[in-house]
C-alpha positions as CSV (number, residue, x, y, z in Angstrom):
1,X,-3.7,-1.5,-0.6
2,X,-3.8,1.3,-3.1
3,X,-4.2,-0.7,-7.2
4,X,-4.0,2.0,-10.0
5,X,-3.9,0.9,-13.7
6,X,-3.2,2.4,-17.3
7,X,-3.2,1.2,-20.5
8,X,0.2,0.4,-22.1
9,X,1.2,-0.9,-25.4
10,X,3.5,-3.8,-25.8
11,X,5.1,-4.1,-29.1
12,X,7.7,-6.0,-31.0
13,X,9.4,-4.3,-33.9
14,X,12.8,-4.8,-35.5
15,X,13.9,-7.4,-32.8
16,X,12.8,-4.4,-30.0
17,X,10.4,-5.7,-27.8
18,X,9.1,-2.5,-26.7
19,X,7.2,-2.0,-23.2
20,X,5.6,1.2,-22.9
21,X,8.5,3.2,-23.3
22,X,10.9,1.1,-22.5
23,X,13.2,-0.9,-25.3
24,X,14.2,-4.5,-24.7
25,X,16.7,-5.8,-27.0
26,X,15.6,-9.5,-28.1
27,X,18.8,-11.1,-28.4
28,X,19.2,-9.8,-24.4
29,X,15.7,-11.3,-23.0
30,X,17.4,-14.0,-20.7
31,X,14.0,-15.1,-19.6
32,X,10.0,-14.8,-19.9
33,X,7.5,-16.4,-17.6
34,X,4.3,-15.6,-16.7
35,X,3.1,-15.8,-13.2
36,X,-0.7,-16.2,-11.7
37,X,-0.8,-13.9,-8.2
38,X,-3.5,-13.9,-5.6
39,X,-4.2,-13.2,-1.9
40,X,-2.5,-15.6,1.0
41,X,-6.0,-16.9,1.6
42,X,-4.3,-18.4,5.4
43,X,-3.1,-15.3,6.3
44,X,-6.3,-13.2,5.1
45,X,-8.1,-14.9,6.9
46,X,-6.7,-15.4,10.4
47,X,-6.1,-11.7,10.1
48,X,-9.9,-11.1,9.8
49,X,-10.9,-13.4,12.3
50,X,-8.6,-11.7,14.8
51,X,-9.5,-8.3,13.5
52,X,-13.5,-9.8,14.6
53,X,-12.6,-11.1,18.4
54,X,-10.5,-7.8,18.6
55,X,-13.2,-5.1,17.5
56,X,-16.0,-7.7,19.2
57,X,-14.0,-7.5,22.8
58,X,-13.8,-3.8,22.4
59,X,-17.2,-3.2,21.6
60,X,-18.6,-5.0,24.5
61,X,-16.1,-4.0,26.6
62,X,-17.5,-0.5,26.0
63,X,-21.0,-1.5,25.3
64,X,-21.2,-3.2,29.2
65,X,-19.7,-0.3,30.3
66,X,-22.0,2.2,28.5
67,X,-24.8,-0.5,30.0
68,X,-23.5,-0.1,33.1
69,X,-23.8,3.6,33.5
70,X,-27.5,4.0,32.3
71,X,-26.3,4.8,28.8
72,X,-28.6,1.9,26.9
73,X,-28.6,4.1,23.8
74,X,-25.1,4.3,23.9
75,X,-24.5,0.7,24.2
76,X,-27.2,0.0,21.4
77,X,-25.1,2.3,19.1
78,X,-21.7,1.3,20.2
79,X,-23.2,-2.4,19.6
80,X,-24.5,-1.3,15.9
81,X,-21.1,0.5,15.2
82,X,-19.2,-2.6,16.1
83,X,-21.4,-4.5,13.5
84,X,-21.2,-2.0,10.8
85,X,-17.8,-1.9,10.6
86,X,-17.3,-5.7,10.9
87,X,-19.7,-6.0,8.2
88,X,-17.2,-3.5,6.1
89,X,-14.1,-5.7,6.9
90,X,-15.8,-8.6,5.4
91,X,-16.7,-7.0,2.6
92,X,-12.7,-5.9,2.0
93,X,-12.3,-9.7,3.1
94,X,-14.4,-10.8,0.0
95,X,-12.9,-8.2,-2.1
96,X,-8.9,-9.2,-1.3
97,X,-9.7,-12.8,-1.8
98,X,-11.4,-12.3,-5.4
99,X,-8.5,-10.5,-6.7
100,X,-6.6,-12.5,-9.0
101,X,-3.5,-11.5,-11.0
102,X,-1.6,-12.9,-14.1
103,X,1.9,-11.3,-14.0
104,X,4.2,-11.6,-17.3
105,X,7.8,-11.1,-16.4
106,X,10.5,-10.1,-18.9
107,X,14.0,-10.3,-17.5
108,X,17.2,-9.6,-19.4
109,X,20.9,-10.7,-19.6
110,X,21.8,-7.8,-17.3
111,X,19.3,-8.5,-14.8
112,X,16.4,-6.0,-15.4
113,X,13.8,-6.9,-15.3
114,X,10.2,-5.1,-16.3
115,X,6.7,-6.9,-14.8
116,X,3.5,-6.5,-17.0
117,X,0.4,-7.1,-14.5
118,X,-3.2,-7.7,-15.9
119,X,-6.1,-9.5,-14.5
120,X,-6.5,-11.5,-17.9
121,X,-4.3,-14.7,-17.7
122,X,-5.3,-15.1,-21.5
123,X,-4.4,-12.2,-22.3
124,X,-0.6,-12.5,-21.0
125,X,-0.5,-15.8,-22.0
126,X,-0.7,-14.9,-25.6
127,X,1.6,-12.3,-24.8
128,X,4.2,-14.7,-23.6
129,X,3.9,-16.8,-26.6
130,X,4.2,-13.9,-29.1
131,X,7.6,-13.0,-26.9
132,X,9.0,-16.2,-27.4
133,X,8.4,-16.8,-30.5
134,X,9.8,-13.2,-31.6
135,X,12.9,-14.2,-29.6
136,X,13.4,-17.1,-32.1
137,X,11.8,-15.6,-35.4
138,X,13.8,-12.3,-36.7
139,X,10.5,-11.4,-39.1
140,X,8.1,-11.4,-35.9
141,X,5.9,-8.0,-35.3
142,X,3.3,-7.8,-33.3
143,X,1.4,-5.1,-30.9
144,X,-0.7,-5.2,-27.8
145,X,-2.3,-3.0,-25.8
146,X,-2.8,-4.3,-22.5
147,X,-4.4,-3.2,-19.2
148,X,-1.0,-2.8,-16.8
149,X,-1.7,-2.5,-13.1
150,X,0.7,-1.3,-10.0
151,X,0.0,-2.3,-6.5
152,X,1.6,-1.3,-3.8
153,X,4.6,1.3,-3.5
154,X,6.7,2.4,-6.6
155,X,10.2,2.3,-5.7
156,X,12.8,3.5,-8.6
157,X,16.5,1.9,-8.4
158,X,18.9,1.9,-11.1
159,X,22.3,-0.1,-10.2
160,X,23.6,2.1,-7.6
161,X,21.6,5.4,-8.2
162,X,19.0,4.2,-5.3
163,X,16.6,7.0,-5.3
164,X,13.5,5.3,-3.0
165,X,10.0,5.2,-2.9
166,X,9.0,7.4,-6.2
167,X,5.5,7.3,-5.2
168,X,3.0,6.0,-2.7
169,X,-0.3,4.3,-4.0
């Protein structure tokens, strides 16, 4: 699963909340939450063990049959290939289960709604107490500059205007 990131600035100014470049009235935010995301560990898991008893049956299904045929070096190498890329699949295994995400959701009256993703739960934590509190205090300004990542497919739809997968990560 493709993750890209950029930097975007968040900013409240003259009861705009302000999103990159995208303008969120105040007086229309309907709702702010923020969200910690990680990997289904279950699933991840059980996918990786049968990923192992798969590429493990397959290798010495061929390895025996390498054997078999005089072909030790083959078998030897099939053996090690097996291994290497088992060893690769945990390590993607590790990887997918370290990855923790803190997602701050802004949605509005007329149901948009605009996701800011970050790995810092901190860091959107102040940013949803900043949002809420400019929602209920006309004087409040502030600006952020926040590390915004996208994973997964971009997919653009506007009411009807449905114009699909923008993009693929």
């Amino acid at each position: 699963m493709a993750i890209q990131s950029e930097f975007i600035k968040i900013t409240v100014s003259e009861r705009i909340l302000w999103i990159g470049r995208e303008a969120y009235p105040l007086n229309n935010i309907a709702r702010v939450r923020a969200v910690d995301l990680g990997a289904n560990r279950g699933s991840v898991i059980s996918n990786f063990i049968r990923s192992v008893f798969l590429w493990g049956a397959i290798g010495a299904v061929i390895a025996s049959l390498a054997s078999a045929a005089g072909h030790e070096s083959v078998a030897t190498l099939v053996g090690f290939g097996v291994l290497a890329f088992l060893f690769y699949r945990f390590v993607q295994l590790l990887d997918l289960l370290a990855r923790r995400f803190s997602i701050l959701e802004v949605q509005t009256n007329g149901g948009v709604r605009a996701r800011i993703v970050s790995k810092n739960s901190t860091e959107t934590g102040n940013l949803l107490s900043s949002v809420t509190g400019a929602i209920s205090n006309p004087a409040a300004e502030f600006q952020y500059t926040i590390e915004n990542f996208h994973v997964g497919d971009r997919v653009m739809q506007i009411g009807d205007g449905n114009i699909g997968k923008v993009g693929q990560l």
